[in-house]
N, C-alpha and C positions, 0 to 999 in steps of 0.2 A: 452550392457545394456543401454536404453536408459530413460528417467527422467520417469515418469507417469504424464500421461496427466493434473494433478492439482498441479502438480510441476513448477515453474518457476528455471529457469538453469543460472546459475553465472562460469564465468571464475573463476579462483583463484584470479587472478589479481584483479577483479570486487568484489569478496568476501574480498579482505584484504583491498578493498578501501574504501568498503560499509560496511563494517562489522555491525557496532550499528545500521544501517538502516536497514541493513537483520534480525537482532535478534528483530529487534521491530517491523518485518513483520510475524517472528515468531510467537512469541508472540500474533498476532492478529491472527494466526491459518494457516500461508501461512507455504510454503515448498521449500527447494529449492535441487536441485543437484549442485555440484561444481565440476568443467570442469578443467581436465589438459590437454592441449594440445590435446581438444577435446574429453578426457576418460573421463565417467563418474568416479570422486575420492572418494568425500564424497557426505553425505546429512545432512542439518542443517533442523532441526523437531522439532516442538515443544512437548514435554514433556507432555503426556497422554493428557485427555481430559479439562485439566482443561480454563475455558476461559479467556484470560488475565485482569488485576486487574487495572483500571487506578487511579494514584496519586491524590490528592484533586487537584491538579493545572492541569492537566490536565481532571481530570471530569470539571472541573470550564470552562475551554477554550472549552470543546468541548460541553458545553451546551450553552456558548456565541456563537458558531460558528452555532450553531443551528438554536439558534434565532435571529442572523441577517440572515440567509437563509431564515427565513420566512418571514424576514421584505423586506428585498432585501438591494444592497447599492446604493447611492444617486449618481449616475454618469452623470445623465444628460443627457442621449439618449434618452429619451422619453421611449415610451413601444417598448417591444423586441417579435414581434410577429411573430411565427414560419414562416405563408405567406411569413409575409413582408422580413425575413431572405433569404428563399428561392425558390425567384422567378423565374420562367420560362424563 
């Protein structure tokens, strides 16, 4: 038995490290198989179709992260132009 291809695959190890990381990947509708000594053991799913709910503080941060994505940040490199990146 091997994962399904929209699965990403977690040792046991990797899952008791990651744990709150994996469950708030969940959560965002991801899936994972958990590996023991390369068996497939378990699988961490998220819970029917419902789609996750985010906190005021996090709606808050991800609408800031938003809109400084549209503003861009102030770093000083001039313009970042796909050419000029990678040139021949």
């Amino acid at each position: 038995m091997s994962a399904r291809p929209e699965e990403k695959t977690l040792t046991l190890r990797e899952a008791n490290q990651t744990f709150a990381r994996a469950v708030r990947e969940v959560e965002a509708g991801a899936a994972f198989t958990i590996t023991r000594n390369g068996r497939p053991v378990a699988r961490l799913v998220p819970i029917g179709d419902a789609p996750r709910r985010l906190s005021a503080e996090q709606e808050a941060a991800r609408l800031r992260a938003r809109e400084r994505m549209g503003t861009g940040w102030p770093i000083g490199a001039g313009p970042l132009l796909r050419d000029a990146l990678h040139e021949r």
